[in-house]
PALODO-694284 format. One record per residue: x, y, z of N, C-alpha, C in turn; residue in one letter. Coordinates in pm, whole numbers, plus 50000, padded with zeros to 5 digits. Layout:
XYZXYZXYZA ...
END
This chain:
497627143770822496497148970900495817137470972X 495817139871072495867129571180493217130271179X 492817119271251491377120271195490837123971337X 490097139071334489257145171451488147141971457X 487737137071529486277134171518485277142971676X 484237147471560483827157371689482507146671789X 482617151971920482027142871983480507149271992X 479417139771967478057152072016477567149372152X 477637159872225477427163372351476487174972338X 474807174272354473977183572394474247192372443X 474547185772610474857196672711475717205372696X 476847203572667478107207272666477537222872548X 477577216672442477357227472374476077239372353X 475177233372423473747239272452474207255172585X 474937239372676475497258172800476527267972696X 477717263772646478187270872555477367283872459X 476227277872395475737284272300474737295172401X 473957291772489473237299972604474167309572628X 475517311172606476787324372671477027328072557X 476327325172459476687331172304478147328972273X 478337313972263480117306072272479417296972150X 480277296772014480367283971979480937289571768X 481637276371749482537277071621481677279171518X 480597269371460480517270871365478897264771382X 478137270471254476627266471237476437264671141X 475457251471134474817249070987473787241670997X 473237232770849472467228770892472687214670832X 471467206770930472267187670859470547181370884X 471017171670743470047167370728470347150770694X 471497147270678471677131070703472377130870833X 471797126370933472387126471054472507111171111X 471667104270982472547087871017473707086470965X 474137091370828475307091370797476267095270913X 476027111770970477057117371057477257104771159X 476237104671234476487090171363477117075471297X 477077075571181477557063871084479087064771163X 479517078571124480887081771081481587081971225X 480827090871300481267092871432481587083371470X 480747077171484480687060171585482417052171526X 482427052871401483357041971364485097053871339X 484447068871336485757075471390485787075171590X 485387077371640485517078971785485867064271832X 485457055371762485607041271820487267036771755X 487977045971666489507045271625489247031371528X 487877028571492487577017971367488527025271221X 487907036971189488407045771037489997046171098X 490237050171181491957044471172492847035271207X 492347026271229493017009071277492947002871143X 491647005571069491567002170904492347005770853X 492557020270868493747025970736495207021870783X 495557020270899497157019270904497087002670852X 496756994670804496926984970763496406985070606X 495516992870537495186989570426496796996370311X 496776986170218497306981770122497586991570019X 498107005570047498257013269975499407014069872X 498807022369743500127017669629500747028469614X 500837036469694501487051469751502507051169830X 504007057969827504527060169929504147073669966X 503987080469917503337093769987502367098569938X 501057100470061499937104070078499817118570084X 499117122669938498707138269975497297144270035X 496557127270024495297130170112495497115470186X 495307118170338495237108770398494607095770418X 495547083670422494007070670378493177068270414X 492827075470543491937074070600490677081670584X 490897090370528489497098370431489767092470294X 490257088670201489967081270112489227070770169X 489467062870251488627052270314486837055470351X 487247066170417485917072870435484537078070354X 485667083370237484987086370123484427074070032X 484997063570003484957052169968483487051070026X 483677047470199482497040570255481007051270216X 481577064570240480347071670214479387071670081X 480397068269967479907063569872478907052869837X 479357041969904478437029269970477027031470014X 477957039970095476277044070168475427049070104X 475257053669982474607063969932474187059869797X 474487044169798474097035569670475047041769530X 476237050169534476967054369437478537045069417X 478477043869315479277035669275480487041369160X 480297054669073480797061469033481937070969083X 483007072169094483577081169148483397094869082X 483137097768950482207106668912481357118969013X 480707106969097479447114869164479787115969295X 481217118869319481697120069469481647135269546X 481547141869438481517154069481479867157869528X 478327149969440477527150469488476867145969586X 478267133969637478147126269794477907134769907X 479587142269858479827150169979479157161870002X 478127166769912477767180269977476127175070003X 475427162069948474407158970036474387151770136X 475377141970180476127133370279475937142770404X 476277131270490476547140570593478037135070708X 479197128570580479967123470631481017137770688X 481137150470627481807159470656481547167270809X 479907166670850479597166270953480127160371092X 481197147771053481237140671157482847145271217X 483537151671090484857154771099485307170871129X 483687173971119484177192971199484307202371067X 483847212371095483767222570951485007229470916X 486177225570969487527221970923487917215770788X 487377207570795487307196770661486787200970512X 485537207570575484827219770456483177216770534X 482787230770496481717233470508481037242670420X 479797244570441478947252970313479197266370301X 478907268570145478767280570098478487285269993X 478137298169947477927297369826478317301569706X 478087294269578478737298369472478797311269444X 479827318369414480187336969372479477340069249X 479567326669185478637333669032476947323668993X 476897311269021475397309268990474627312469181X 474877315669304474327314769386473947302569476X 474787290569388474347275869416474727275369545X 474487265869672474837260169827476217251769755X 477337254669817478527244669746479227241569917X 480507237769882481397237369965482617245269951X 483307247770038484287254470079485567244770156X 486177240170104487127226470182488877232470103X 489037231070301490707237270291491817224270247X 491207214370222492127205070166492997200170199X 494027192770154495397184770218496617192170182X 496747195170078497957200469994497677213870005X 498867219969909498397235669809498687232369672X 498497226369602498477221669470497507223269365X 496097228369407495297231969344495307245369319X 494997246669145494747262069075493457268169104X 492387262569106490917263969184491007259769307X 489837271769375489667269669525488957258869532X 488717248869656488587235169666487017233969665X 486037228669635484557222069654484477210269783X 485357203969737485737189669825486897190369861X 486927180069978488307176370014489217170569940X 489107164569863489847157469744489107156769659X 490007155569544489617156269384489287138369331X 487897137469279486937126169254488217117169203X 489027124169116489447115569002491097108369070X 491487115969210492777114069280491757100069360X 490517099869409489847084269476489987074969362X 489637074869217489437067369172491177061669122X 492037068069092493427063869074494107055269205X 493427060569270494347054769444493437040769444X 491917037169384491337026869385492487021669282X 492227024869185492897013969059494317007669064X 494947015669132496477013069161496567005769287X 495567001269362495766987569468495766976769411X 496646967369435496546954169387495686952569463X 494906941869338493096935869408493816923369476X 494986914169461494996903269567495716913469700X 496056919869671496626929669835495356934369909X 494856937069799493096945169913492576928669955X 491976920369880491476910269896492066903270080X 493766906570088494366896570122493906907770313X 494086918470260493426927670381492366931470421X 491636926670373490126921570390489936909170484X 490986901770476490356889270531491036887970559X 492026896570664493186892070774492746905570867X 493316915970812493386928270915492256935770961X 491136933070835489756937570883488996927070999X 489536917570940488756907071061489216910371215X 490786913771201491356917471353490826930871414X 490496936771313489366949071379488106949971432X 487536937971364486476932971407486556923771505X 487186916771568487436911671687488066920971782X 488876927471806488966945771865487856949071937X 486816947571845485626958371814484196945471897X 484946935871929483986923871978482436922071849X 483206918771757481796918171663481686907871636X 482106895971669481796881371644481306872471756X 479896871971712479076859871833479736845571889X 479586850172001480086839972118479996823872042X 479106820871972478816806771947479646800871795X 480346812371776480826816071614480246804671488X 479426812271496478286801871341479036805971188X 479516802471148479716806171016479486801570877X 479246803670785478726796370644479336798470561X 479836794870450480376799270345479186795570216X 479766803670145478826808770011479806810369909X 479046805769787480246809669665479126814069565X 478996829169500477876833269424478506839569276X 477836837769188477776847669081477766860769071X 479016872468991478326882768940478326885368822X 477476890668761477136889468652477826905168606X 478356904668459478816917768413478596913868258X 478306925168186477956923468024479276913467987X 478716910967837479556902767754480426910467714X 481676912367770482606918267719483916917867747X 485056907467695485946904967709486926912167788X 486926927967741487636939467806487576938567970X 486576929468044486336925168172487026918868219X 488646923468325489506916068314489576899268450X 490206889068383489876881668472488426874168499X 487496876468393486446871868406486166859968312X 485376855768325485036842568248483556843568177X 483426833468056481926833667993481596821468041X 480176820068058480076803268089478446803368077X 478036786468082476896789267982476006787368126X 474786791368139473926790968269472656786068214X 471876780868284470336775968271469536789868294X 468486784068273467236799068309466896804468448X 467716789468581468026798068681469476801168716X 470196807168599471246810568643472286799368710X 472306786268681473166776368726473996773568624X 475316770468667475786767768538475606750768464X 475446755768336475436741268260476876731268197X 477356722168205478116713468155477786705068022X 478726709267916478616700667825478156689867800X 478326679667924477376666567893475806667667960X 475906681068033474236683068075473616688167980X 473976690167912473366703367774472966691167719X 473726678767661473256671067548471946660967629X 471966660367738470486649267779469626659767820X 469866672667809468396684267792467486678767679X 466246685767712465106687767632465016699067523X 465196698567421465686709067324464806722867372X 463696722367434463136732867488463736738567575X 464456730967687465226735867821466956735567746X 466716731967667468136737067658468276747767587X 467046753467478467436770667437467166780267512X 467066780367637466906786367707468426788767806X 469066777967767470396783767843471136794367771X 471466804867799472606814167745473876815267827X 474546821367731476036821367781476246837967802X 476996838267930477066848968043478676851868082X 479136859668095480116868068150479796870968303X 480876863568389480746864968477482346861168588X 482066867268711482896868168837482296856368889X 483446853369023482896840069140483176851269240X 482486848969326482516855969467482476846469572X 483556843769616483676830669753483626839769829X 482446835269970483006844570104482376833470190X 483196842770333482896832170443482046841070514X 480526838870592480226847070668479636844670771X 479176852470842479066850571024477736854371033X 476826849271148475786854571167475566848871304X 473966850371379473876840371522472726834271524X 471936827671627471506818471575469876827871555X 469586838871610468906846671593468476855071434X 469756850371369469786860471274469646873771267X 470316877771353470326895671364471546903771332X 472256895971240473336901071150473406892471072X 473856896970987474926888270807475856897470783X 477116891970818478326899570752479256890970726X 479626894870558480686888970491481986896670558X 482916884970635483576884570706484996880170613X 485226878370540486156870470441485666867470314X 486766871370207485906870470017486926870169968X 487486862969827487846865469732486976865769619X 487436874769496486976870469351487826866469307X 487256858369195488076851669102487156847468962X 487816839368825486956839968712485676832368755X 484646833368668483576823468699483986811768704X 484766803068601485286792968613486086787668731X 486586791768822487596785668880486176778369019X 487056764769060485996759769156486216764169308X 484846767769366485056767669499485316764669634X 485606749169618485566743869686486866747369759X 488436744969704489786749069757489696761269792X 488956772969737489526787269770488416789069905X 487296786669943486446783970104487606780470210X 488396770770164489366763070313490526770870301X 491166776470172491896789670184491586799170295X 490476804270263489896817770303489686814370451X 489196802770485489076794770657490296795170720X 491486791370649493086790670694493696804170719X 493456815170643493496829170615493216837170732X 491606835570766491006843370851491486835571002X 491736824871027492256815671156493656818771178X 494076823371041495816825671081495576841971153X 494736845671107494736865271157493886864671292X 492966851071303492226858971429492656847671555X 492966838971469493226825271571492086816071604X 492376805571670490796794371700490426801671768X 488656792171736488336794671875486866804571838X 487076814171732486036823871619485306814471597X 485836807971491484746798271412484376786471481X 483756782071520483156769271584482606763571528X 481256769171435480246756271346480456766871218X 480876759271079481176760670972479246751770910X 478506757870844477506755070809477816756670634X 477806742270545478596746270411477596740770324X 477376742170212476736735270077477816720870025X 476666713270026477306698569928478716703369836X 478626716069750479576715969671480946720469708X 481286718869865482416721069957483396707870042X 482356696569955482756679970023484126680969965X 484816680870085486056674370054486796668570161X 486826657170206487276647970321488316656370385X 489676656270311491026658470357490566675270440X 489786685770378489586697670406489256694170527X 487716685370510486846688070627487886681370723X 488676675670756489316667570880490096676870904X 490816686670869491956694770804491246709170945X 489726710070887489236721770992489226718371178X 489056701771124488566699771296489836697371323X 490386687771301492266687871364493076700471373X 492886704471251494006721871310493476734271385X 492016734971352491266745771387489956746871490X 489736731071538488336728871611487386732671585X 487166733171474485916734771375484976727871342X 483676723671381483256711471330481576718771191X 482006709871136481356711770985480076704070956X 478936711170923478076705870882477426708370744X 477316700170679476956699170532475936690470489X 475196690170368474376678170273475536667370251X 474896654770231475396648270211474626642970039X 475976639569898475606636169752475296626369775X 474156621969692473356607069719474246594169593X 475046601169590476086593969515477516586169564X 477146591769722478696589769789478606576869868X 479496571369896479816561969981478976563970077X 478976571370176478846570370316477236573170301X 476816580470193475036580370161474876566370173X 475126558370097474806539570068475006534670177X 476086539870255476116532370404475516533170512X 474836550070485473996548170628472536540770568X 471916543470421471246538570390470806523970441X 471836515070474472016500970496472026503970619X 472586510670699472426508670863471196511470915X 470136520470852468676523270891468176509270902X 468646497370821467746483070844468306480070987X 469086485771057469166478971219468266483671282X 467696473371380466846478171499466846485171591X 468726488971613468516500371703468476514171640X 468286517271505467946530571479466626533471447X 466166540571555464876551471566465246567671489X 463826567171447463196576571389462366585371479X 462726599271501461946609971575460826618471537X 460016620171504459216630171448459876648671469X 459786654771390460386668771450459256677871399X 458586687971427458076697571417458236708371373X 458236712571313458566730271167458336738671290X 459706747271305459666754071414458146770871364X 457406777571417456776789771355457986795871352X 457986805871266458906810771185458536827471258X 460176830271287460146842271361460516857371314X 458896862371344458906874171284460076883271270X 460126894971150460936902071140460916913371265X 460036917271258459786929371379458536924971465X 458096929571588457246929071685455896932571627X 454576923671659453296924771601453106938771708X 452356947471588451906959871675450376957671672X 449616951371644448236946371611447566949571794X 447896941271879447826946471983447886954072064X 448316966372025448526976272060447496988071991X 447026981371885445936989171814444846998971835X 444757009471783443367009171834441976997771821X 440957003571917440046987971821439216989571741X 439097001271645439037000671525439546989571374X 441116995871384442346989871300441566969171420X 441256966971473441826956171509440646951471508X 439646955971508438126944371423438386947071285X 438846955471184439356957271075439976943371042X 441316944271105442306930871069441586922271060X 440556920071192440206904371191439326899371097X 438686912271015438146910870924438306902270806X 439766909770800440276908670681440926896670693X 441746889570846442186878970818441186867470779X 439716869170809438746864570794438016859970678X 438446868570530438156870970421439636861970348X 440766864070428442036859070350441866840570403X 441896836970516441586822670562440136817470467X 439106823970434437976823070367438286817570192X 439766826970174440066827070003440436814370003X 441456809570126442306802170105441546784570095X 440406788670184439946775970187439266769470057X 438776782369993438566775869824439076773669728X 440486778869770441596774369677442046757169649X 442606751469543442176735669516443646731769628X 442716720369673444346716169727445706710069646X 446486713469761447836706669666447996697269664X 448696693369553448816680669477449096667169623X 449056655969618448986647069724450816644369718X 451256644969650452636637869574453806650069634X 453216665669685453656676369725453176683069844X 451746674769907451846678270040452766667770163X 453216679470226454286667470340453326665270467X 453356653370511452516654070636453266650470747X 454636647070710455656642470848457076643870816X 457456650870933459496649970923459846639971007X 460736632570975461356622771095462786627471078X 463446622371170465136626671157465626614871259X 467126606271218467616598871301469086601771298X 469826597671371470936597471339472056584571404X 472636586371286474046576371295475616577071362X 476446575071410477546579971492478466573171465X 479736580271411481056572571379480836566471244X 480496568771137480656567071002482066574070952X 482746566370855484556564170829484466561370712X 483086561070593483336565070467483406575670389X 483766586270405483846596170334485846596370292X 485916593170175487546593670142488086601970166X 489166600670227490596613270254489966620070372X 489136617470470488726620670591489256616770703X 489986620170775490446615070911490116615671031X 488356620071026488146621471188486446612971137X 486076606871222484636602271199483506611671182X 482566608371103481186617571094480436609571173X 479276617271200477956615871228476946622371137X 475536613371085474846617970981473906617871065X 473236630570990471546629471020470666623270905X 469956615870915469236611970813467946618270801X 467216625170756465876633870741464856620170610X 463716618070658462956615070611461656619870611X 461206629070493460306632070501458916625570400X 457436622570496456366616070424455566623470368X 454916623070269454116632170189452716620270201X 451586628270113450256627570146450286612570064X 450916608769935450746602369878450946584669896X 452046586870038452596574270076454326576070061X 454846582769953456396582769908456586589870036X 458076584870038459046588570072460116598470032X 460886608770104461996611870024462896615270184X 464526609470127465296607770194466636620570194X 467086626870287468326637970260468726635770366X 470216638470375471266633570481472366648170531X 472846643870663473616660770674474756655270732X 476096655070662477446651670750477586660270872X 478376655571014478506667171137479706659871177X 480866668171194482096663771267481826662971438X 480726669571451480616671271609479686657171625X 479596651471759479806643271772477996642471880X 477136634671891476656632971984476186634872075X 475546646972220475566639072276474596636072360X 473596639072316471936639772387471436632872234X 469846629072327468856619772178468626631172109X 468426641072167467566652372066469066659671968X 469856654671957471016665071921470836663171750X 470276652271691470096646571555469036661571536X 467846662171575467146669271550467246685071565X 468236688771626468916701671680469826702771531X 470396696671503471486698871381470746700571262X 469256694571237468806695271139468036714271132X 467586717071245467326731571224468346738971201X 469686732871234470876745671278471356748471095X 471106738271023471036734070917470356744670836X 469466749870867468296759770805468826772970823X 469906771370947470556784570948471326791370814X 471226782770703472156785470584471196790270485X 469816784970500468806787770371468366800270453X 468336804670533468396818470617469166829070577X 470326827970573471256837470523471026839970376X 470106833870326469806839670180469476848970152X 468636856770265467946869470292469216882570326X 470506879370367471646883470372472496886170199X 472546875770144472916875470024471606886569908X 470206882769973469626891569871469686908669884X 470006911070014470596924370039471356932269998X 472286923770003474056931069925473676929769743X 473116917169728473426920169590472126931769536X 470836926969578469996935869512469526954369554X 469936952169668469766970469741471446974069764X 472706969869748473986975469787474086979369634X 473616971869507474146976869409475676966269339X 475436960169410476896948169462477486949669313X 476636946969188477306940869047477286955268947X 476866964669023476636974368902477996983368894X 478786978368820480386981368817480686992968702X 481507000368729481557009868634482647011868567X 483807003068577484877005368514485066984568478X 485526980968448486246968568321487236961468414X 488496971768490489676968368532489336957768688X 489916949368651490066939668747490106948868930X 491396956068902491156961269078490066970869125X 489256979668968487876983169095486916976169106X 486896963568988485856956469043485676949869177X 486896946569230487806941169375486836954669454X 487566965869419487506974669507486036978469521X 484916976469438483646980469486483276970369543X 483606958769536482886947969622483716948169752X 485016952869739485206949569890484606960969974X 484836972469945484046982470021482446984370019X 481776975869945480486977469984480116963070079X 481076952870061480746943770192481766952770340X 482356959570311482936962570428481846977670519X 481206981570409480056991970414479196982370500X 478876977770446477616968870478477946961770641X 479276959670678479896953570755479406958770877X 480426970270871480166980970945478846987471000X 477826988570912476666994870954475916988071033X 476006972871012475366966471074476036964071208X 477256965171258478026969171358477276981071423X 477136989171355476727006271407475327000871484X 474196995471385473476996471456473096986671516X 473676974471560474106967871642474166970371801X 475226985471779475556989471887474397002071957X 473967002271854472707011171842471257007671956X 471686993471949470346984771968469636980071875X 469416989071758468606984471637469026973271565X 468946961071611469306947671525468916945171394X 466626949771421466146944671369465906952371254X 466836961371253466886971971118467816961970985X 468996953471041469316945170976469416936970869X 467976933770874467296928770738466706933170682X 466586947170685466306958770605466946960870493X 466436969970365467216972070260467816984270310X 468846986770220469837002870267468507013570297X 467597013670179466717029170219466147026670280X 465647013770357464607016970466465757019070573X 466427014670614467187019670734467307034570743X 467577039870671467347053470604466167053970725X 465607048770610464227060470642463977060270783X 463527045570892463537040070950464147048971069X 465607053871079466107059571118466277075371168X 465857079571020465567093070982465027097570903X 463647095470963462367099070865461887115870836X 462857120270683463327132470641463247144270760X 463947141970869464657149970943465557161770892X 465117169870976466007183770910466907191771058X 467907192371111468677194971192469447210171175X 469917216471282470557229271280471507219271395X 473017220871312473977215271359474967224871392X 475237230771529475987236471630477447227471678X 478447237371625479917231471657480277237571763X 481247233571900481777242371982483157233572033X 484467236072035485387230172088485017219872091X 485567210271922485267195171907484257191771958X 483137198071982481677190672043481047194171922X 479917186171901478417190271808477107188471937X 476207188671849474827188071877473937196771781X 472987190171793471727187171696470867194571777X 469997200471686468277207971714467847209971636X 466427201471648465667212271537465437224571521X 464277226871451464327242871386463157251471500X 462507243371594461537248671663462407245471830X 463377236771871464217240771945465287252271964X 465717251671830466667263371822466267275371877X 464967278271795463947291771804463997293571914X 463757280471997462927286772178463787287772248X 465427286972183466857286072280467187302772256X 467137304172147467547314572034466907328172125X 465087325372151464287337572186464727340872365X 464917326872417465027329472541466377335672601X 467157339672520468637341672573468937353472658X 469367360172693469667372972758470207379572620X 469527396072602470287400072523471467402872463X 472387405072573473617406672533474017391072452X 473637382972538474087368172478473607364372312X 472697374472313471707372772147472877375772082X 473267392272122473947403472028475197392972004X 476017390272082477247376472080477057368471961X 475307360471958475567352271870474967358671724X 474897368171751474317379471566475627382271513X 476497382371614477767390471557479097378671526X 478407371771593479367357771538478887354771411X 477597352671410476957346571270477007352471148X 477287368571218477287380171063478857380571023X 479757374071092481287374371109481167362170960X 480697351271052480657337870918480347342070833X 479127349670775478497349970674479537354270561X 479867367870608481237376370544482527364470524X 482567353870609483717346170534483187339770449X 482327330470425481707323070319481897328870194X 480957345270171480987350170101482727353070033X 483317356870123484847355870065485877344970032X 485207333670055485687320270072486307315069925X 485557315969836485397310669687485837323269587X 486897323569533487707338869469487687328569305X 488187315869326488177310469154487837299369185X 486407295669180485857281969186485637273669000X 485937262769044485757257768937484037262268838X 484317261368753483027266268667482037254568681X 480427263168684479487253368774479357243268627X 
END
C-alpha cells in the first residue's frame, strides 16, 4: 500500500461541499499533528525514509512506512509504550492526514464508546480492526531491527533526506556532544555499563575517589548507564538543534574515536562541504583526528585547549613577546527568545511593568555584593598563528588566548585551538563568541532529554532502547523542520507541549474530505455554510450523512472486548 496523503485545499472542497459533494466528515481536534504528517507525507519525506530503513522483514504485512509513522506519532505524543498505541491513534490526529481510508470513527456496538473502524493491511484478523495495525506487530518489528543497522541509517540515509529536503544551514556549524542516559540498576539492561558518578553526575576515577574529601566522596554513587555520542547542527542564530548523527554505546566506552567515526559516516553519505565549523569539547583532543577533518573533509575545528598540554605552555611563553596584543571584548546582550510585546501594551500593563521593574532593580540594589575574587570586570582575547605543538597533528593551529580580570586583581587564563586560520584583527575575538555557540546548544540537549522523555525506556533489550532514541531524535528532527518551514522558528526552543499549545490552543475542527482534498472549519463556520445552502443542496448533504451514519453503525460486527 503505496502512502496517500490528502492535500488541504479550502477552496476546492468548500465549492464541492456548497453542491452537497464530498466523502467523508468528522471531527479533528489535533490539527498540528495532521499538518505534522501532511507536510512530511506530501513532501515524499515518510517515504524516502522508509525505502531505506533497515527492516528485519522480507515481507511486509503492514507497510514501513506507517510503522514509521506510527513510531513518529508516538513521539509526538510523549508515549513511549507501544502498549498505548492504540490510545495514540484515536486521540492523534495522524490518521487525519492519510484519509478515512485508513480508519475513521465510530462507535462501539456494545459499551457506546467513540472507537475506530480501520480496514487494515491484511485479512488475518479474527476481530474487526480498532487500528491499523496491531500495538504488539510495532513493537516486534522495533525489536527485530538490528540497533547497529538502525544506528548506521540514521546517520547516512536520514541525513541524505535531510539534505533533499535543504535542512542544513549554509554556514554548516556543527558540535558534537557525548551525554549520559541513565536507566535503573539492572544488569538485564543489555549493553550497558555501571559506573561511579559525582553528585553532578560526572563520572569518577579510582584515583579521583582516593584524593576526595570523605564528605564529597559519599556522595558519589554508582549508576547504570548508556553513552549517547551525537553530532549536531544548528546556525548561528540558534533557531534549530537537531541531532543529525548518534550512536549508543556502554557508558564506559570513550568518546572521543566514535565523534570522528560518526564525522567520517555522515561525510561519506552527504559529502564535503555540510560541515564547515565542527565546535567540540576538550574531551575530543586528538591531533591525528583533528588534521584528519581538515585534510580529508575541510573542516576546521574549534575546541578548549587542557592546561596540561604542550601547546597551552607554549603559547603561555609567546604572550611575553611584544608583538602580542590584548583586545578588550564586550559580552554580547543576550538575545531574546521571542519579541518584547511590552510596547505594544496597553498603558495600563506598561506603567504596571515599570513599576515593577522598579521594585525588582530596587531589591537588587540591597542585595550584598559579590564576592571581589568572583566579580569579572574585563575580557581580553589575543591570538597566536601557526602553533605545531599539539602531537600527531599535521596542519598548524591558531589559539585564542582569553584572559579574563576580576575585581580582586587575579587573573584567569583559557585557551581555544582553531584550524582556520586568520584573517582580520578582530577574527581572535569572533572565534571566541562562535565558541559560546556550544554552551548554547545546551538548551537543545535540555529539550530532548527532559520534555521528549529521551531516557524513560520501557523494555531492557538493547534494540528498543536504540529504537526510542532514534525515533524521538528523528521526531524531534523533523518537527523542527515542519515548523521551520512553517515560519515558526521561534517555537523551537520550546518544550513539546508548548508548541502544542502555542500552535493549537485547544482548537476543535469539523474536518471535510472530498477527492483526496481536506479542509478544516470550525463549528460556527460550518453552521453559516451549512444554513446558507440551497435546499436541495442541504437535502444532498442529510442524505449523505444519514448514509454514513448507517455504515458506522454496521461497521463493528466482533470488536475486540472493551
Amino acid at each position: 500500500m503505496d502512502i496517500v496523503c490528502y492535500e488541504r485545499d479550502q477552496g476546492f472542497v468548500l465549492e464541492r461541499f456548497q453542491e452537497g459533494e464530498f466523502d467523508y466528515m468528522d471531527t479533528a481536534s489535533e490539527v498540528v499533528e495532521t499538518e505534522f504528517f501532511r507536510y512530511i507525507g506530501a513532501k515524499k519525506i515518510l517515504k524516502e525514509l522508509a525505502a531505506t530503513y533497515p527492516s528485519p522483514r522480507k515481507k511486509h504485512d503492514v507497510p514501513v512506512w506507517f510503522y514509521m509513522a506510527s513510531n513518529i506519532s508516538m513521539r509526538l505524543h510523549g508515549v513511549h509504550s507501544f502498549n498505548a498505541y492504540p490510545y495514540v491513534v484515536r486521540c492523534g490526529g495522524m490518521l487525519n492526514a492519510f484519509g478515512p481510508e485508513l480508519g475513521h470513527k465510530t462507535k462501539h456496538p456494545e459499551t457506546g464508546d467513540v472507537t475506530l473502524s480501520c480496514a487494515g493491511f491484511n485479512e488475518k484478523n479474527d476481530y474487526d480492526r480498532q487500528t491499523p495495525c496491531d500495538q504488539d506487530y510495532l513493537r516486534k518489528f522495533a525489536r527485530a531491527t538490528d540497533a547497529q543497522r538502525l544506528m548506521a541509517w540514521f546517520n547516512s540515509e536520514v541525513a541524505k533526506v535531510f539534505k533533499l529536503h535543504k535542512a542544513f544551514d549554509p554556514e554548516g556549524i556543527f558540535s558534537g556532544d557525548a551525554s549520559y542516559l541513565f536507566v535503573p540498576d539492572n544488569p538485564a539492561y543489555e549493553n550497558s555499563a555501571r559506573m561511579l558518578f559525582d553528585e553532578n553526575n560526572h563520572p569518577v576515577e579510582a584515583e579521583s575517589l582516593k584524593k576526595m574529601a570523605p564528605q564529597k566522596a559519599a556522595r558519589c554513587q554508582w549508576r547504570r548507564c548508556y553513552k549517547m555520542v551525537s553530532l549536531l547542527h544548528t546556525d548561528r542564530q540558534r533557531t534549530f538543534f537537531t541531532r543529525i548523527a548518534m550512536r549508543i554505546v556502554p557508558g564506559n566506552d570513550h568518546e572521543c574515536p566514535i565523534l570522528y567515526d560518526l564525522v567520517d559516516e555522515f561525510v561519506a553519505a552527504v559529502g564535503t562541504g555540510i560541515i564547515k565549523r565542527l565546535i567540540l569539547d576538550r574531551g575530543f583532543i586528538d591531533g591525528a583526528k583533528i588534521g584528519h577533518c581538515k585534510l580529508a573533509h575541510g573542516i576546521d575545528i574549534l575546541m578548549p585547549i587542557k592546561k596540561n598540554m604542550d601547546i597551552y605552555q607554549d603559547a603561555l611563553g609567546l604572550l611575553k613577546l611584544p608583538n602580542v596584543q590584548f583586545s578588550e571584548v564586550l559580552a554580547p546582550a543576550p538575545r531574546p527568545i521571542a519579541p518584547a510585546r511590552l510596547p505594544q501594551a496597553p498603558e495600563p500593563i506598561r506603567l504596571r511593568e515599570a513599576k515593577r521593574q522598579k521594585t525588582v532593580a530596587a531589591r537588587k540594589a540591597q542585595e550584598p555584593a559579590p564576592a571581589p575574587e568572583k566579580t569579572l570586570v574585563k575580557s581580553e582575547v589575543a591570538g597566536l598563528s601557526n602553533l605545531t605543538s599539539l602531537d600527531s597533528c599535521p596542519v598548524s593551529l591558531q589559539v585564542i588566548v582569553n584572559r579574563e580580570t576580576y575585581a580582586d586583581g587575579h587573573q584567569d587564563i583559557w585557551m581555544l585551538l582553531d584550524t582556520k586560520t586568520f584573517e582580520k584583527p578582530e577574527d581572535p575575538a569572533g572565534r571566541r563568541e562562535e565558541y559560546h555557540l556550544r554552551t548554547d546548544i545546551e538548551e537543545g540537549h535540555r529539550q530532548l532529554k527532559c520534555f521528549w522523555d529521551l531516557t524513560k525506556f520501557t523494555s531492557r533489550a538493547f534494540s528498543l532502547v536504540v529504537n526510542q532514541v532514534i525515533f524521538v531524535a528523528l521526531t524531534y528532527n523533523l518537527l523542527q523542520l515542519h515548523l521551520k518551514r512553517q515560519g515558526r522558528e521561534e517555537l523551537n526552543r520550546r518544550t513539546r507541549p508548548r508548541v502544542y499549545n502555542q500552535l493549537l490552543p485547544n482548537a476543535a475542527f469539523i474536518i471535510i474530505y472530498c477527492q483526496n482534498h481536506f479542509a478544516l472549519f470550525t463549528s460556527s463556520e460550518y453552521t453559516k455554510i451549512l444554513l446558507t445552502l440551497p435546499k436541495k443542496n442541504q437535502d444532498k448533504i442529510l442524505h449523505r450523512t444519514q448514509r454514513l451514519e448507517r455504515e458506522m453503525v454496521q461497521e463493528l460486527h466482533s470488536p475486540r472486548p472493551p
